[in-house]
N, C-alpha and C positions, 0 to 999 in steps of 0.2 A: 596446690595451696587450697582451692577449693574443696578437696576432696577434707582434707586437713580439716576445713571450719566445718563441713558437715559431720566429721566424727567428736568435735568438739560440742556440736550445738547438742550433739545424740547426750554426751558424757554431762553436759548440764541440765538438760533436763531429767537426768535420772538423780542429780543431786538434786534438785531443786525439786521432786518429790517426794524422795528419801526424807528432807527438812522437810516441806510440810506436812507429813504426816507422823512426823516425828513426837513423842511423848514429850520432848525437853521443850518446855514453853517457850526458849529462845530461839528455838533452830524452827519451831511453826511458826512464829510471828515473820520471818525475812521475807514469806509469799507478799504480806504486806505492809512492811515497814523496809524501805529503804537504808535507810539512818541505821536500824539495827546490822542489816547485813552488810553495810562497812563496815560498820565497828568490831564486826564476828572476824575482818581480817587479823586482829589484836590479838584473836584466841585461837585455841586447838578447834574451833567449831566454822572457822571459816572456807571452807571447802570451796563451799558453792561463789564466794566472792573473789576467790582465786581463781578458779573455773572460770565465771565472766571475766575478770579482766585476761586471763589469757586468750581468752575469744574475741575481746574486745584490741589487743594487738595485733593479733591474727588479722581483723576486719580490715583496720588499718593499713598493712603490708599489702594486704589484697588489692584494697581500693588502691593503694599508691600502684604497685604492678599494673593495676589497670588503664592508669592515668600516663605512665610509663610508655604503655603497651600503646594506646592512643595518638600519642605523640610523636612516636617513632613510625606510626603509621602515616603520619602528615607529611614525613619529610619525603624530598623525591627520591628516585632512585635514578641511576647512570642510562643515559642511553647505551645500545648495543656498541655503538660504535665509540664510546669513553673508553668503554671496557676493552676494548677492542686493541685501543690507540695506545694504553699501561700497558695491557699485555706485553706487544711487540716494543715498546719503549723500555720495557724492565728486560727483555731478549735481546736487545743492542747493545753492541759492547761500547759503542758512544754513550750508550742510555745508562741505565740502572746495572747492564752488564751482568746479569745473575747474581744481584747482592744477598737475595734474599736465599736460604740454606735451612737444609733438613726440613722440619717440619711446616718452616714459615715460607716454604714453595710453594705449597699450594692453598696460599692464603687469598690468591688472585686467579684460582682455577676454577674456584665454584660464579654460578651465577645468581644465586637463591636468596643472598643475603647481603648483598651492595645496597649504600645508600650513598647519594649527593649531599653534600652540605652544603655546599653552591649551586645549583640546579640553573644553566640556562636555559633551560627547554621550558619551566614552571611557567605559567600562564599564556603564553605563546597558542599560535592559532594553526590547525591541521598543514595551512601552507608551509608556515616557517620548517615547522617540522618536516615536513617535506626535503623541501632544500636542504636543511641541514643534514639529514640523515639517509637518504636518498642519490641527489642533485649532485651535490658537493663531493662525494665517493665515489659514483661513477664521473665525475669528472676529473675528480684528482689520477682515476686509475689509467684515463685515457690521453689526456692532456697536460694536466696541473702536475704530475711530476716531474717535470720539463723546465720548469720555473726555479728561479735560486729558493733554495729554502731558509729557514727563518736564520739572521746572522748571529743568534742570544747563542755563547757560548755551552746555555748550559742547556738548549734544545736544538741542539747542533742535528740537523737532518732534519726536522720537524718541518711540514708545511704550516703555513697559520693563515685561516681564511674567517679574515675579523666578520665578526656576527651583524656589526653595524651595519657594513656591507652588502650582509645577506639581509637583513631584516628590508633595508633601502629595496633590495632587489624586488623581497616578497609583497611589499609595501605599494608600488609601481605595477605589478602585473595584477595587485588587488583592482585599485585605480582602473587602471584599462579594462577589466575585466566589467567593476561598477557600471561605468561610461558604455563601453562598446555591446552587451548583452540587450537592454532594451532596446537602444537603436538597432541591432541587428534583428530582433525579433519583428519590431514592427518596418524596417526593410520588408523582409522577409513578407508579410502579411500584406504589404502594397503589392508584390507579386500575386497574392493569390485570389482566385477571382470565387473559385466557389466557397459556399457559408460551411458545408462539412469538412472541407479541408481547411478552413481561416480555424475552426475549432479545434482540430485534430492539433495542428498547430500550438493554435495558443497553450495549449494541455501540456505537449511536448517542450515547452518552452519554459513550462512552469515547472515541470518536473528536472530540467535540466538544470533552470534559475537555481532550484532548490539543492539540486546537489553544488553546484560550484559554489555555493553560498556559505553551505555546512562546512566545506574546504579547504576553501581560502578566508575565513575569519572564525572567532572565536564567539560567533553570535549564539546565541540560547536558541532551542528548540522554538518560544514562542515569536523572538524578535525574526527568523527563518521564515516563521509561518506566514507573522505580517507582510514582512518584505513581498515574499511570494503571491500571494493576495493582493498587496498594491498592482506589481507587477502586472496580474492577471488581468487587472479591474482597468489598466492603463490600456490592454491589447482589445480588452471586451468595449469601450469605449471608441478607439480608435474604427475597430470592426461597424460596430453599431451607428458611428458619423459616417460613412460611405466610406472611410480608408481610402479616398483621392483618388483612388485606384481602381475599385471594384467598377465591375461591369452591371 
């Protein structure tokens, strides 16, 4: 389509020289009378105002494809393991049973062009996603199939491991995580008695602060940086009061 408007703008601007340099005092005046060159759509002379408005469609389709194109890029797409779960659900002769024939089989064999329209995963934090796609599979593979599966007739074999559940799970070892990391650092630092290892330390703690941070929550790059920074500024203070402990 683009390529379309730029042979279009080429084909208008050679009308719209041809007019203005044109002998017929009506087709030189449209470089600068508007008004005339609509009115030239009425006559055998309107070339050039047919030219624009076809270009001026064109713009239109364009922009709208692009608006289109944006849109569809907003929405999510399936994690591996949705895709995964249809696959083998439409291969069960409980399931889907191979409804789908001839060319609409391999409508669910590509991966390149799935989208969600329901997306659980959409703003969720690196833990959740963890659990869910991770956690929950290698659990279901070692233990969780062992358990009655769902009794809904019409996901007959299906396990189902409610998200509230999981969310609670990830929610709780955030919590512990919050809680137990500073306390455990400055534990940690009432042990140590020399000042290049209290710093080697504190460093190590902040580099590690920062990764479980990124992790397990959906905090921005800057709210990470803060946090970690408090954090530091809690152990350099602790260090700097005697730390109870030092020698």
């Amino acid at each position: 389509m683009q390529a379309e408007l730029v042979n279009l703008e080429v084909e208008l601007r050679v009308l719209e020289e041809d007019d203005k340099t044109s002998t017929d005092p009506e087709k030189s005046c449209f470089a600068y009378s508007v008004y005339n060159l609509r009115e030239s759509a009425y006559t055998d002379k309107g070339r050039q105002w047919k030219k624009f408005q076809e270009v001026q469609e064109k713009v239109q389709a364009y922009n709208g494809a692009v608006l289109q194109y944006l849109a569809i890029r907003k929405v999510a797409k399936p994690t591996s393991n949705d895709v995964k779960f249809l696959r083998e659900w439409l291969e069960r002769p409980e399931g889907g049973d191979f409804f789908l024939r001839s060319h609409e089989d391999s409508t669910w064999k590509s991966n390149d062009d799935f989208l969600a329209l329901i997306s659980e995963q959409a703003g969720r934090d690196s833990l959740t996603w963890l659990i869910n796609e991770k956690v929950v599979p290698w659990y279901h593979r070692r233990w969780g199939y062992r358990s009655k599966p769902s009794s809904s007739a019409e996901w007959d074999g299906v396990w189902d491991y409610h998200k509230e559940k999981l969310e609670k799970i990830g929610n709780a070892i955030s919590t512990l995580l919050a809680a137990l990391l500073p306390s455990i650092s400055i534990l940690i630092l009432y042990f140590v008695s020399k000042p290049a290892s209290r710093l080697i330390t504190i460093s190590l703690f902040s580099v590690f602060f920062s990764l479980i941070l990124t992790t397990v929550s959906a905090a921005k790059r800057v709210e990470v940086f803060a946090a970690t920074t408090a954090l530091a500024a809690v152990q350099v203070v602790f260090v700097s009061g005697g730390g109870l402990g030092s020698s």
